[in-house]
C-alpha positions as CSV (number, residue, x, y, z in Angstrom):
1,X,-32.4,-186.5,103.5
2,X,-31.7,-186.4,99.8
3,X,-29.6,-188.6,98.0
4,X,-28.3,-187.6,94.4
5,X,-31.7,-188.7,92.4
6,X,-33.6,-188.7,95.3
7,X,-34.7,-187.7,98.3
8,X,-34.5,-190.7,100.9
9,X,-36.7,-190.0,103.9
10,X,-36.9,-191.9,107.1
11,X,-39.2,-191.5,109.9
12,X,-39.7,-192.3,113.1
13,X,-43.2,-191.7,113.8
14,X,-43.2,-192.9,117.7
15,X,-44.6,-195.6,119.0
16,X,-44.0,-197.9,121.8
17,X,-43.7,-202.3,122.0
18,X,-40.9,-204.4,121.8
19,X,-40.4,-206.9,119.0
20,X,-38.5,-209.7,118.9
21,X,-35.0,-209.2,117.7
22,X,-34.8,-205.6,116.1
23,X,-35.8,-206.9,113.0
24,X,-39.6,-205.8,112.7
25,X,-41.4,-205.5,109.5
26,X,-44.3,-203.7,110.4
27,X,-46.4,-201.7,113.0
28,X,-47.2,-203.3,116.3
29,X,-49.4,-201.9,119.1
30,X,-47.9,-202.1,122.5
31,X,-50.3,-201.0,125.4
32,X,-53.6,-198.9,126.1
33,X,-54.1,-196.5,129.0
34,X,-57.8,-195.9,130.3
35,X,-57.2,-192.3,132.3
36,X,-58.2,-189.0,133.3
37,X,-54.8,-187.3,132.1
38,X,-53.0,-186.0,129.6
39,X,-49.4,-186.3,127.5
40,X,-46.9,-184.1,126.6
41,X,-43.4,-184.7,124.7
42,X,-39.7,-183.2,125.0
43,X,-36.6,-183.7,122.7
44,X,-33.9,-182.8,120.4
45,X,-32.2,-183.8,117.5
46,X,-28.6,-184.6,117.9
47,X,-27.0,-184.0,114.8
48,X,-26.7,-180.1,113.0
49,X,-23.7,-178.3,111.6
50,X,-22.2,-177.2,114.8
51,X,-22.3,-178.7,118.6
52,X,-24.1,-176.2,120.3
53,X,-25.3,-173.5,117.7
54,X,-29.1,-173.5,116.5
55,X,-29.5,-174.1,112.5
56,X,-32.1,-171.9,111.8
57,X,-31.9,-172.2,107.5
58,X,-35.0,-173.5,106.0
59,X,-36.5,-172.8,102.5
60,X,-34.5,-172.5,99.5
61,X,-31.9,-170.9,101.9
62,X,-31.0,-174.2,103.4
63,X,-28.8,-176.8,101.9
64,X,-29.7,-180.5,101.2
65,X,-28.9,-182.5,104.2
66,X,-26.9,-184.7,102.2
67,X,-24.2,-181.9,101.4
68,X,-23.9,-180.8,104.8
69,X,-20.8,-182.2,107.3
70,X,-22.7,-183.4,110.1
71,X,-21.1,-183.3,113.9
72,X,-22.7,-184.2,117.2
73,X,-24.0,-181.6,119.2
74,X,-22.5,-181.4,122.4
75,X,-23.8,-178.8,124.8
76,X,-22.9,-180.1,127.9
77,X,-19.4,-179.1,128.5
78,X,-18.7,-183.1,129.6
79,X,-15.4,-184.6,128.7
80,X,-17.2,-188.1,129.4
81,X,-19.7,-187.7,126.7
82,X,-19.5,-187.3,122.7
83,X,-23.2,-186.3,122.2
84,X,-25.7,-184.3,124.1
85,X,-29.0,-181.8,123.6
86,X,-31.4,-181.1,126.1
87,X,-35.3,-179.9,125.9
88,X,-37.4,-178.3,129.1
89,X,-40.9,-180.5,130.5
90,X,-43.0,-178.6,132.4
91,X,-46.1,-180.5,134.1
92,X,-49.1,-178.5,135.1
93,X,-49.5,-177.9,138.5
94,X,-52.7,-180.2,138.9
95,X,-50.6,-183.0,137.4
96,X,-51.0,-186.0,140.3
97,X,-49.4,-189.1,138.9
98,X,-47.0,-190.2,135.9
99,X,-48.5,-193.4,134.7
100,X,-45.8,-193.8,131.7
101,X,-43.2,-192.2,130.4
102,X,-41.0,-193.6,127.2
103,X,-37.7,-192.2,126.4
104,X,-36.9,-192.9,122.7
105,X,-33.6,-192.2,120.6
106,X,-33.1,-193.0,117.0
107,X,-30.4,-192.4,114.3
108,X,-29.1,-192.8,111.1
109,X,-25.8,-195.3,111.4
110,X,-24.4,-196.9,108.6
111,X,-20.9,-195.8,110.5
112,X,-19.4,-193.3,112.6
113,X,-18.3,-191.2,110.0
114,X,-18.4,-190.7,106.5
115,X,-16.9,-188.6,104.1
116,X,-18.3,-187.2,100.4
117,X,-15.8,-186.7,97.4
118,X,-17.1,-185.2,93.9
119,X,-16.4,-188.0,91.4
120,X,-17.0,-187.1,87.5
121,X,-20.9,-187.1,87.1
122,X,-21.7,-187.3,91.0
123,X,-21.1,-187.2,94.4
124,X,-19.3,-190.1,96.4
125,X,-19.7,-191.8,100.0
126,X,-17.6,-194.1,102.2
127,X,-16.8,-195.1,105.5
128,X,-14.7,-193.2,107.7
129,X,-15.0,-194.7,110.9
130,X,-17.1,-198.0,111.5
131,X,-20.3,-198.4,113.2
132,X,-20.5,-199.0,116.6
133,X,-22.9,-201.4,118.2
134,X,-22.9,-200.3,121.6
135,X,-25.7,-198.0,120.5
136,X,-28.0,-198.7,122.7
137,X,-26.3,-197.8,125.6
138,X,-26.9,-193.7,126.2
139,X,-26.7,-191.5,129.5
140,X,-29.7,-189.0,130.5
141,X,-29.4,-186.3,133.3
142,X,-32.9,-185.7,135.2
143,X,-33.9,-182.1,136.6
144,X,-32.0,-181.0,139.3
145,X,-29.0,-183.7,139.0
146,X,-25.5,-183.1,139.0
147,X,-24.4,-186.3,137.5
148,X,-25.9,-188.7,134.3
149,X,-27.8,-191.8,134.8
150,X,-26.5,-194.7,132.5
151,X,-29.5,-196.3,130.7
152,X,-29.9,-199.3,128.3
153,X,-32.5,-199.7,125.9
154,X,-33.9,-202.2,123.8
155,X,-33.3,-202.5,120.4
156,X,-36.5,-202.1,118.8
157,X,-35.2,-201.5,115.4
158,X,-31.9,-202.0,113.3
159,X,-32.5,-201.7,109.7
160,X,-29.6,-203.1,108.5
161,X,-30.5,-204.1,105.2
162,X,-31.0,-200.3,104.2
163,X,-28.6,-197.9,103.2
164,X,-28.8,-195.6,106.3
165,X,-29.2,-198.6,108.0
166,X,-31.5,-196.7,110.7
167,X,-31.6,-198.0,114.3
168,X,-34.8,-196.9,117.0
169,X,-33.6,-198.0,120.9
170,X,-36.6,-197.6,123.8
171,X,-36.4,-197.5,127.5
172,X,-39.4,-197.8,129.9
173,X,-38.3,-194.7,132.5
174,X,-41.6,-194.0,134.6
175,X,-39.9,-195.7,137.2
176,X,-36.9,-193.0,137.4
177,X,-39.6,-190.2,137.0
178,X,-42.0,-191.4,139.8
179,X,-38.7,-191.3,142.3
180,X,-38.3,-187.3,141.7
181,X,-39.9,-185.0,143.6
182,X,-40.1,-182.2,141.0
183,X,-39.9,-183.8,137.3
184,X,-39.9,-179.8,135.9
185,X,-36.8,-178.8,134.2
186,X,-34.1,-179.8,132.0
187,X,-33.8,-183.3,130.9
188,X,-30.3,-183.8,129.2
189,X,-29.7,-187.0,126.7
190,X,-25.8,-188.1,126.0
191,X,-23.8,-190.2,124.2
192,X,-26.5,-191.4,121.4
193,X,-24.9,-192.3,118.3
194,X,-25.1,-191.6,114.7
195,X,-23.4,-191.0,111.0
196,X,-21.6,-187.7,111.2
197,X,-19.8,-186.0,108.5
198,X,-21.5,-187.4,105.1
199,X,-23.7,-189.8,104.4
200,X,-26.0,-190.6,101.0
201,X,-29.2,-188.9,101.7
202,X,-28.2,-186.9,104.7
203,X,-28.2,-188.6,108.8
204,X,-30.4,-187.4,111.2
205,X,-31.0,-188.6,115.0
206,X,-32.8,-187.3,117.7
207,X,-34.7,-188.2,121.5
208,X,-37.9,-188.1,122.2
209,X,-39.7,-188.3,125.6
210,X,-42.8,-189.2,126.0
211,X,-45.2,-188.9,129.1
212,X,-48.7,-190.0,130.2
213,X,-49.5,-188.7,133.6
214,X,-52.6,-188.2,135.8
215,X,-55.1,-185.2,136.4
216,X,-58.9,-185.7,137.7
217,X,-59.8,-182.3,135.9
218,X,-59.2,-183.6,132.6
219,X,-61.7,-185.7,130.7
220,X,-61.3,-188.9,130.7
221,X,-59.2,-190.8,127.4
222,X,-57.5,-193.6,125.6
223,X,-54.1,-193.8,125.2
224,X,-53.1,-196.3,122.5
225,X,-49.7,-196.6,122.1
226,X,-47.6,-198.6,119.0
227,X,-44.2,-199.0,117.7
228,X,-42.7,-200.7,114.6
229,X,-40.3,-200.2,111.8
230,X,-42.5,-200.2,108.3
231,X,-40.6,-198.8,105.3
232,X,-43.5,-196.5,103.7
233,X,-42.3,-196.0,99.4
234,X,-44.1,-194.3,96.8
235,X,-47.7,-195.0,97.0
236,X,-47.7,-194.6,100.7
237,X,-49.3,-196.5,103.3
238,X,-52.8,-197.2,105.0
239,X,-52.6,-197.9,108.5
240,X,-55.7,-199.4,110.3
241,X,-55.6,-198.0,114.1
242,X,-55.9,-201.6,116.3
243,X,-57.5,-202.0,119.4
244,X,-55.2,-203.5,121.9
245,X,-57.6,-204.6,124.8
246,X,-60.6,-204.1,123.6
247,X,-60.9,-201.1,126.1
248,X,-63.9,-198.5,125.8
249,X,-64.7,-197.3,122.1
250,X,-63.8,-193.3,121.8
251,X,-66.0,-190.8,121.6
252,X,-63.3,-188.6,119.6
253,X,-59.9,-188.0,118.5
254,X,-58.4,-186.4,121.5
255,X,-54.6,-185.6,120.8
256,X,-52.2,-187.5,118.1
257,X,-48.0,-187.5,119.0
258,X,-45.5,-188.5,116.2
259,X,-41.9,-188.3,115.5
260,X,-39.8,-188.7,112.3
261,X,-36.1,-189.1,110.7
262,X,-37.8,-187.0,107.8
263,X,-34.8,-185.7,105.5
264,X,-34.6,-182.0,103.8
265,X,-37.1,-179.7,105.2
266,X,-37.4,-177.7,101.7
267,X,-38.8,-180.9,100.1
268,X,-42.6,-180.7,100.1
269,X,-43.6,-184.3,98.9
270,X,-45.2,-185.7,102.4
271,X,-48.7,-185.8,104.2
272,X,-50.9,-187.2,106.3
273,X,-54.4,-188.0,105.8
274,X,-56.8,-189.2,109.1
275,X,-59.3,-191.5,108.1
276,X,-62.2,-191.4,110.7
277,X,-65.2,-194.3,111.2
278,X,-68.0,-191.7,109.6
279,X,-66.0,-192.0,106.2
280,X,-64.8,-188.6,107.3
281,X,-61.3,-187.2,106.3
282,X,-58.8,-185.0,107.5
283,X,-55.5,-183.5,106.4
284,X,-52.6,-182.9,108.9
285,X,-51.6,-179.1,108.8
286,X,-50.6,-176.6,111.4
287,X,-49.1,-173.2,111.3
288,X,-45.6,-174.9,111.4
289,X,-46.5,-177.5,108.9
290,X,-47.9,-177.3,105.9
291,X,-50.2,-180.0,104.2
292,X,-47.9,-181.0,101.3
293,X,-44.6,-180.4,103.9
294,X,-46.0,-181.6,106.9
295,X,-42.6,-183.5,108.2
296,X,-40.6,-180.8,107.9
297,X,-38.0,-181.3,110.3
298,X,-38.9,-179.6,113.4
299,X,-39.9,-179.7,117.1
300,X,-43.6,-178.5,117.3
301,X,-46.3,-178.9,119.8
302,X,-49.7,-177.5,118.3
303,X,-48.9,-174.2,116.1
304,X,-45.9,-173.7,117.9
305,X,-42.2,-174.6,117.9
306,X,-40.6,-176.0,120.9
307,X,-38.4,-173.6,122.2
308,X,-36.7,-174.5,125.1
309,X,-33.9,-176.6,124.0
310,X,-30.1,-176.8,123.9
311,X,-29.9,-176.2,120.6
312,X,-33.1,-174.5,119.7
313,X,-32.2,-174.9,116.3
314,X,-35.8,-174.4,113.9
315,X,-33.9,-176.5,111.2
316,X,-33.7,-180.0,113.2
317,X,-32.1,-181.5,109.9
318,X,-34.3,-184.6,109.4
319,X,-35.2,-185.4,113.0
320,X,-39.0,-184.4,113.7
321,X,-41.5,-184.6,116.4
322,X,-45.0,-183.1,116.4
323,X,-47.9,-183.3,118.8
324,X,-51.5,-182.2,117.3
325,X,-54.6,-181.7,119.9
326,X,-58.2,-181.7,118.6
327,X,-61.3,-180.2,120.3
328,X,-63.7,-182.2,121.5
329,X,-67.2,-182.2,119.6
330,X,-69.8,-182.7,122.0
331,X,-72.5,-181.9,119.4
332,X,-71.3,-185.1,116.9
333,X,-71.7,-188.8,117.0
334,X,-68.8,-190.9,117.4
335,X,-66.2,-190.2,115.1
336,X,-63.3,-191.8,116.1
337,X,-60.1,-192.5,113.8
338,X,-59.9,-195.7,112.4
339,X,-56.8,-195.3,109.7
340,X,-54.2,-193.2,108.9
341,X,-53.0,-192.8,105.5
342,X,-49.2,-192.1,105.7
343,X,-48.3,-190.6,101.7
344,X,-45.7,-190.0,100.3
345,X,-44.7,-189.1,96.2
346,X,-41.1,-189.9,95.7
347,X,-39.9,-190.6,99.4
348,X,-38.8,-193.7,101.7
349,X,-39.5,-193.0,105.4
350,X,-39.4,-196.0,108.0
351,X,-42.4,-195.6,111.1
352,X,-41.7,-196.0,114.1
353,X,-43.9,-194.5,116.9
354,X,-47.6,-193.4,117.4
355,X,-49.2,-192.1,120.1
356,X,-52.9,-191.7,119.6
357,X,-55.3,-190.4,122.4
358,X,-59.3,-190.1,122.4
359,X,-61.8,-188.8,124.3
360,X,-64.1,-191.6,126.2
361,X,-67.6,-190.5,126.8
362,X,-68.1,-190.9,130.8
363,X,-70.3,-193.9,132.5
């Protein structure tokens, strides 16, 4: 998301808690899972240039966000919702038992809708249509259903006192999961809300699922799980990992989940730097996401993008998610992560969720 001077970037970087009001100021760890298992993640943005087209520009070929006349996408042919994008889960079949799953949607929404006019020296934004606060209230169609379950989440961040005035909304869902006999398919999210047309810095939204779930072939690992809303400027920020419960102490980094409101994808200002126990450090890059770029706007698990979605647009335009596996090193001593450094150069980006999973050496 770029503004005129600069380029404003907001993240959501997913994590999971509840704190009191909506009106966070930081990063707070919410629960630990001890577990043979795995996770995995789904989603979609729900903002782009066209309801159900993919945007596929990146590079100097795609415009700042800012410039761009947002709309909903809308892919469900529904006369009862506004918004809707859908993403594909598929479970392995040795997958025995969801133990949590965490569905997440976040937006830019300083109104409804705003509009841009060219004034002398620079570009101008206003309100259109106003805000409206029943934005945690969405709809989400399982695998299989005809019809949308109405859900209501809680408000785990409403940063009103910035300009984009980003919200992040959470509901707890293992429970409508664990009641379906097959969770493989299409999951479908309506009806979030966000700024379309115009807005200074470019909007972005987006959903993100989130899943923990059982399988006694896998190794056994910590899940720690954290959520939060901490404004990250120039400088950056050093986050020390907490332990919740004082569970066992990792053996190695395992798997590491994020999303992000991240702004224009051409802008290369961001990174990540893992900070490990051994003084050990490592940058974040993957074939999809470069060192200096790595929030980049798009759906990736590993070195690929996500590809089953409605849109399946490569361009998510400032709504990111990435998952990052690691080997496990049976040959080292315990390295396990102890900080993250979140950097930046020139942009704002607000956290919000963190998923961080490590191997446990077995009793």
């Amino acid at each position: 998301m770029k503004s005129i001077f600069t380029k404003k970037v907001l993240i959501s970087v997913f994590l999971i808690s509840s704190i009191a009001n909506g009106q966070e100021k930081g990063l707070f760890p919410k629960n630990e899972f001890v577990l043979k298992g795995e996770s995995t993640v789904i989603g979609n943005n729900i903002l782009s240039i066209h309801a159900s087209e993919p945007y596929n520009h990146i590079g100097y070929g795609a415009e700042k966000n800012d410039r761009l006349a947002m709309v909903y996408t809308d892919i469900d042919y529904d006369v009862e919702t506004f918004s809707s994008s859908s993403a594909h889960l598929q479970l392995p079949i040795s997958a025995e038992n969801i133990v949590f799953a965490g569905l997440y949607w976040t937006a830019t929404y300083p109104y409804e809708k705003g509009e841009m006019v060219k004034g002398n020296t620079e570009y101008l934004y206003s309100e259109e249509i106003k805000r409206i606060e029943t934005y945690n209230q969405i709809k989400i169609k399982l695998p299989g259903d005809a019809n949308y379950q109405s859900v209501k989440g809680e408000i785990i961040a409403d940063k009103i006192d910035s300009i984009a005035k980003p919200y992040v909304c959470f509901a707890d869902v293992t429970s409508l999961l664990k009641n379906k006999k097959n969770v493989n398919g299409e999951f479908t999210v309506a009806n979030v809300r966000a700024a379309q047309g115009h807005l200074l810095g470019g909007s972005a939204a987006g959903w993100l699922l989130y899943l923990i779930y059982e399988d006694k072939n896998l190794p056994k690992k910590k899940f720690t799980l954290i959520h939060g809303c901490k404004p990250i400027v120039k400088g950056g920020y050093l986050y020390n990992i907490p332990s919740i419960n004082k569970l066992p102490e990792p053996q190695s980094l395992a798997k590491i989940t994020l999303g992000a409101l991240e702004g224009d994808e051409r802008l290369k200002t961001d990174e990540l730097i893992l900070m490990f126990n051994t003084n050990q450090k490592q940058h974040l890059h993957t074939k999809t996401r470069e060192q200096r770029n790595f929030l980049n706007s798009s759906i990736t698990l590993n070195d690929s993008i996500l590809g089953q979605r409605k849109p399946n647009s490569q361009n998510t335009l400032g709504f990111d998610i990435a998952s990052i596996s690691f080997d496990y090193d049976e040959q080292s001593t315990a390295k396990s992560l102890s900080q993250i450094n979140f950097n930046t150069v020139r942009d704002t980006y607000f956290l919000f969720f963190l998923a961080i999973e490590d191997f446990i050496a077995e009793e």
